[in-house]
C-alpha positions, 0 to 999 in steps of 0.5 A, a space after each residue: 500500500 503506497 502513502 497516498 492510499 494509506 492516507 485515504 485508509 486513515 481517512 475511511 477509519 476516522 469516518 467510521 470512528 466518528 460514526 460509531 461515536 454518533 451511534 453510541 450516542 443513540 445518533 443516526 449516524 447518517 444525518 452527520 455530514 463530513 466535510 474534508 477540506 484541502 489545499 493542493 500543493 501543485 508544482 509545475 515540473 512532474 521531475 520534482 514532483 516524485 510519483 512514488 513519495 508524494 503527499 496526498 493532493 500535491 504534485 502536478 494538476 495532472 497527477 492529483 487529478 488522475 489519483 482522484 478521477 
């Protein structure tokens, strides 16, 4: 599994962790929204932006937007 998947698992447990809260709080856990916000950090040559060791949502316009196409 490479960092930017890794990132995403982490993200899908802190979901399920927040709903599991809200259903030990006798909530529905589907009237909670969750909203994520980001600020991609884009550079303008894909020889600096490593393919293989990139944070999540950095790199090229090219290369964050085929991982979340």
């Amino acid at each position: 599994m490479d960092y930017v998947e890794r990132s995403l698992q982490l993200l899908a447990n802190d979901i399920k962790l927040l709903k599991d809260k809200a259903k030990a709080a006798s909530k529905d856990p589907n009237q909670f929204k969750i909203i994520l916000g980001s600020s991609p950090t884009t550079v303008s040559d894909s020889h600096i932006a490593n393919k293989n060791h990139r944070f999540p949502l950095t790199g090229t316009i090219e290369q964050i937007g085929k991982i979340y196409s």
